[in-house]
N, C-alpha and C positions, 0 to 999 in steps of 0.2 A: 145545715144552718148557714146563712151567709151574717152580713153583718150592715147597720144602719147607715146612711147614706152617709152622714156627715164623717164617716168614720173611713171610708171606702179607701181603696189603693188608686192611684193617680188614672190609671190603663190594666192592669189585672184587675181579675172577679176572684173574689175570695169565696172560697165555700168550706167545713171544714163540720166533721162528724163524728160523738160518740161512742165508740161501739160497746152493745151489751150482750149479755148469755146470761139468762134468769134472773134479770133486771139487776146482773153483777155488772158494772163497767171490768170491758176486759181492757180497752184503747182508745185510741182516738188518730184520726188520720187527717190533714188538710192539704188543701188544693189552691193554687196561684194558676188562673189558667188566663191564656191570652190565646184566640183564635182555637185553633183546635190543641194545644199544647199547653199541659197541666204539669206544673213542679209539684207532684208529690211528696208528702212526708205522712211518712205510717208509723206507727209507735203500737206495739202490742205490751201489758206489761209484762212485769218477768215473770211473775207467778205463772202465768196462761202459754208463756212460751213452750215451742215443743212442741205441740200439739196440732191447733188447726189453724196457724198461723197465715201459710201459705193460702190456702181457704178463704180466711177471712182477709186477708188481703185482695187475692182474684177478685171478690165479690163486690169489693168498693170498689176496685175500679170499674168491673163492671157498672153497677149503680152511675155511678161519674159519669160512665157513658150516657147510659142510658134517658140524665137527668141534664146534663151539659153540653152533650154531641161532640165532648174531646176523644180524641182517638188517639194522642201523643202523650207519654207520660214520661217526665221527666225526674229521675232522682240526682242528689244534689251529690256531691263527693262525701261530704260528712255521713250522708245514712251509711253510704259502704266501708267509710272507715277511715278517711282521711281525718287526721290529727284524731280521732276518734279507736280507742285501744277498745271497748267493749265491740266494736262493730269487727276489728280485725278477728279476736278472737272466737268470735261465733261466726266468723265467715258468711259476713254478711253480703260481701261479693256475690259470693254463691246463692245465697237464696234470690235474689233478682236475677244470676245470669239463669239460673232453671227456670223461670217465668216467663224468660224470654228476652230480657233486658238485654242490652249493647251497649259496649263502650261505645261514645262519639270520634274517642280518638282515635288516628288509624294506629297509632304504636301498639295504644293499649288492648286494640283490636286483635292485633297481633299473635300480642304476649296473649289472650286468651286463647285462643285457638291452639296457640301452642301447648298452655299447660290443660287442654280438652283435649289434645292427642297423647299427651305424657298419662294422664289419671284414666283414661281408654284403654293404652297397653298394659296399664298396674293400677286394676280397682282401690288396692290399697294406699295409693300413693297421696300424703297430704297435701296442701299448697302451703307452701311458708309462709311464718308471717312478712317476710320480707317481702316474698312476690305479694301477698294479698295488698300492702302499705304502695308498691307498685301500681296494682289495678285500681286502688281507689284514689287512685294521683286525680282521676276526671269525670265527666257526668256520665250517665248511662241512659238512655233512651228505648224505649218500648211505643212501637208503632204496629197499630192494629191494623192486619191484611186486609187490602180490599175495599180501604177506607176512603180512596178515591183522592187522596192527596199524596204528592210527590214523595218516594221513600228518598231519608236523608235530607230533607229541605230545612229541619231545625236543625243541622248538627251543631252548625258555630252557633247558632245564637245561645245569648244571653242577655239580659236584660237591662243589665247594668250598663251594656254597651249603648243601649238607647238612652240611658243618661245621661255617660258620658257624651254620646253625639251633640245631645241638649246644652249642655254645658259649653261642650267646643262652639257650637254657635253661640252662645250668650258672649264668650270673651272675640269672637271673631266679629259678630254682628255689632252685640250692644255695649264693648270695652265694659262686660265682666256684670251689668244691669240688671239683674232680674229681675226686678220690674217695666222696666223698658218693655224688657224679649215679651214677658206675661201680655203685658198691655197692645203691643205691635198684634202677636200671634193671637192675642181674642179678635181684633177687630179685623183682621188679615177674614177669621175662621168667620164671626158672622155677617160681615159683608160678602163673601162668597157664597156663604149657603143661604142668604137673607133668615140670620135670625134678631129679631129683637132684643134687648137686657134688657126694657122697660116690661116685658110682658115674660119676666122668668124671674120665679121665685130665688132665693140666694142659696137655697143647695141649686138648684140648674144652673144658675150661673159660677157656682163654684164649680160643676163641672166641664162646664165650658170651656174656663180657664184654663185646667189642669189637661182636658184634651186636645186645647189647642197649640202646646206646647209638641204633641206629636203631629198634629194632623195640619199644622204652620209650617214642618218640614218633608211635607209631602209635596206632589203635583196636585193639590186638593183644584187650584186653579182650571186644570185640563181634564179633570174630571166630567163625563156625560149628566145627565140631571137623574138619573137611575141612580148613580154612585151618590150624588149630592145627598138626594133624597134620601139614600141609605142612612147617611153620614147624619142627617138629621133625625134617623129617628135612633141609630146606637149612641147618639148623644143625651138622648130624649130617657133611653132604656136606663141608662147608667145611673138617674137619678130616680129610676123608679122603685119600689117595692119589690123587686124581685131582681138584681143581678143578675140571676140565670138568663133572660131575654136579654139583656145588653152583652151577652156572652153569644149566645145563637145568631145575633143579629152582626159580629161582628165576622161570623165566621163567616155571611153569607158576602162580604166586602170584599173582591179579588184584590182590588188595586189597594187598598190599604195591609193589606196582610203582606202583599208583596214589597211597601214600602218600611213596615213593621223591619221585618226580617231580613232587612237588605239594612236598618239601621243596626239591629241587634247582631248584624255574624259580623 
């Protein structure tokens, strides 16, 4: 399920799913995805824990795949356990890093691999909770082989960082304005793409606004009329009935996904 236009996130597509077993709710999992990289959050409840957890998690992300075209999956610190004591003590580390999951950090990288050669020589050997409060100090990443996009290109990003960039230009640009920067960056964004506000409804032009707060601090200028055209129709997506398309259509944007994640690391 995603969610109604007026409701939408600024630059992420929201999507976010139920799950059942004999029309029992066992979970629910949701997805923030931006280009091909999704922040994951999976919740099984506890009663259903144990069991086919690991399963029914593959399988949405699968699904995700298969329904979104993300190949990058991002988990936050809190699912592993950061400030979070149920995630320490079910070693919730470990169930991502058997999945496949990686630390972004190179320490925390580190310190894994080290304690994956200590529990190697001594099958019985625990992880403390001290190491585990350790490994969930940072995010972990899962990137599908073969996926045809650069391994390691999201490590730094984060999202907040493209706010904060947002921000640093309002008090550099506009002395702190937001209205100003909004007002500059719409009409920067539809005098380059030639769109009209007389001929868009006021969700489109809400979306307008809100994306031209990113795509104002682009080269959107030096862009070829292929990228424009793009740009016009993942604007077009965003306020449509289906999210999912203004997700696929962003991911087909080299030159914005590269100015994306050049804000965000």
């Amino acid at each position: 399920m995603g969610v109604p236009v007026a409701a939408r996130l600024p630059l992420r597509a929201y999507h976010a799913a139920l799950i059942f077993k004999n029309a029992v709710p066992v979970g629910y999992f949701e997805g923030l995805s931006l280009f091909e990289r999704m922040e994951s959050g999976f919740n099984l409840y506890y009663t259903f824990r144990d069991g086919e957890t690991a399963w029914l998690y593959a399988r949405v992300l699968r699904l995700m795949r298969q329904l979104l075209g993300v190949t990058v999956f991002s988990i936050d610190p809190y699912q592993v356990g950061h400030e979070n004591e149920e995630g320490i003590e079910s070693g919730a580390f470990w169930f991502y890093r058997k999945l496949g999951f990686r630390p972004t950090n190179a320490d925390l990288q580190k310190l894994t691999l080290s304690e994956e050669r200590k529990i190697s020589a001594d099958p019985r050997r625990r992880t403390s909770a001290r190491t585990l409060r350790k490994l969930a100090a940072g995010h972990m990443l899962f990137e599908l082989p073969n996926a045809g996009t650069q391994f390691g290109k999201w490590d730094q990003f984060q999202i907040r960082n493209v706010g904060l960039a947002i921000q640093s230009r309002m008090a550099r640009e506009f002395n702190g304005d937001a209205q100003a920067m909004r007002f500059r960056s719409q009409k920067l964004v539809e005098g380059t793409l030639g769109l009209s506000a007389r001929d868009s409804s006021p969700a489109a032009r809400s979306v307008v606004e809100n994306l031209s707060l990113v795509l104002g601090m682009t080269r959107i200028d030096r862009w070829d009329s292929a990228a424009r055209q793009l740009a016009i129709q993942i604007i077009q997506a965003k306020g449509s009935d289906d999210e999912a398309l203004y997700l696929k259509l962003v991911q087909k944007h080299k030159a914005l996904r590269a100015e994306v994640i050049r804000l965000g690391s």
